[in-house]
N, C-alpha and C positions, 0 to 999 in steps of 0.2 A: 095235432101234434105240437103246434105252438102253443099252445094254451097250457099243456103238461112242460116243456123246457121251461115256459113263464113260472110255472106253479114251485119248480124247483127250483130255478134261481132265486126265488123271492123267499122260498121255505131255508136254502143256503144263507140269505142274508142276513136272515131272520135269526139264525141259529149264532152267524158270527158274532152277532150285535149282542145275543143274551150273554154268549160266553166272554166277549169283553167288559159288561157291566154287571157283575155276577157281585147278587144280594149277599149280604155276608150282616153278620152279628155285630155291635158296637163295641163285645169285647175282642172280636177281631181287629180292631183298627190299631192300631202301633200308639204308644204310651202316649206318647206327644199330643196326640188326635183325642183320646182318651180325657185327658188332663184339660187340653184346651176346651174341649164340650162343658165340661165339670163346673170348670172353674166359669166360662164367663155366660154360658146359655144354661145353667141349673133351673130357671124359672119354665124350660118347656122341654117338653121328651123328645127325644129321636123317630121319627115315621119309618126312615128308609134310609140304608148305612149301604154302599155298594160299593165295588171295584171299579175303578176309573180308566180309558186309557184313553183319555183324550187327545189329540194332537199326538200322539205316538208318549206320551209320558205316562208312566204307571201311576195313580197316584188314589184317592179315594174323596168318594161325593156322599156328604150327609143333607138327607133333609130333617127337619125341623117339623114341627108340629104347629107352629106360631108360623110356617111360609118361608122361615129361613131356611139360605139352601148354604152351605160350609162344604169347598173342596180343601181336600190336603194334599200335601206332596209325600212321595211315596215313604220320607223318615217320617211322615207324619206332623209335620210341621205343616199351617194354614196359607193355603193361598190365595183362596177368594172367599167373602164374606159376604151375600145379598140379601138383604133385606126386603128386595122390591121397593114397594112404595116407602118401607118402615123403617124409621131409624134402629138402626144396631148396636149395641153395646161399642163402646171405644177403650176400652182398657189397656187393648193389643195391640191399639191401632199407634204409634210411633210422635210421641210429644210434639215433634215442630209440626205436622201435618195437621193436629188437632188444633195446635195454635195457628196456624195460617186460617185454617177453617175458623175459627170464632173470630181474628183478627180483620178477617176479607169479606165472612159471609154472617156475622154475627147470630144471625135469625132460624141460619139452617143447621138439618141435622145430616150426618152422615148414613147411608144408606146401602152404599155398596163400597167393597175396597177390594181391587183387584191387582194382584203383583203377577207380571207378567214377566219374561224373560230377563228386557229391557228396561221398563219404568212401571210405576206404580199409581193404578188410575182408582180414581174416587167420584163416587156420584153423589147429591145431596138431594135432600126434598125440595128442591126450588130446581127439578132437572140442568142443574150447575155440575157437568162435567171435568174435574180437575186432572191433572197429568203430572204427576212428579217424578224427578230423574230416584235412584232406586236409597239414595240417602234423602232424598227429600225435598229438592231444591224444586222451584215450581215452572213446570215447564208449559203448561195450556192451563188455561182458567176461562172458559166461557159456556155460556147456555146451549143446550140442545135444541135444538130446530124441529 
């Protein structure tokens, strides 16, 4: 009898977790999403385009075919950009924060850039952690451990 309550809880979970991240088309993602793939990732296709609802905000996750993974917010505007180990295009990425990076860290490349609620965090290939408040200003700058 417990092994069947098991079987269904886990088959309920299963079901919630699909229908929160529900695969959808790259012409489903809202213009913004659209335009920013276009314009700065055109060198590699789309794997896998989903619905998001992470942390309670509706919003959508592309992966990338080259490893990048690109979340938006739900107008479709970019909120995270990972590259993993790989540098990522910087077009998007916000003039002083590029100049602080070639300014402080001359050698490295940008890898990941994430804008949170609060501030806006940046990883480099030299695992160089950065923190900037959400205009720019530089709030944590040191190595990961």
């Amino acid at each position: 009898m417990k092994n069947k309550i098991f079987i269904a809880v886990v088959l309920l979970l299963l079901t919630i977790s699909a229908s929160a991240q529900k695969k959808i088309e790259v012409a489903e993602l809202p213009k913004p999403a659209q335009e920013f793939l276009k314009k700065h990732f055109s060198y590699t296709t789309v794997e896998l385009a989903k619905k998001d609802a992470e942390h309670g905000e509706k919003g959508f996750e592309v992966k990338l075919k080259d490893g990048t993974e690109v979340e938006f917010w739900k107008d479709g505007f970019y909120r995270e950009v990972d590259g993993g180990d790989k540098p990522i295009p910087t077009d998007f990425i916000p003039d002083n924060i590029k100049a602080y990076v070639a300014k402080n860290h001359p050698n490295e490349k940008i890898t990941h850039i994430d804008y949170g609620h609060k501030d806006l965090d940046v990883d480099l290939t030299n695992n160089i952690d950065l923190e900037f408040t959400k205009d720019g200003k530089i709030l944590k700058d040191k190595k990961d451990k």
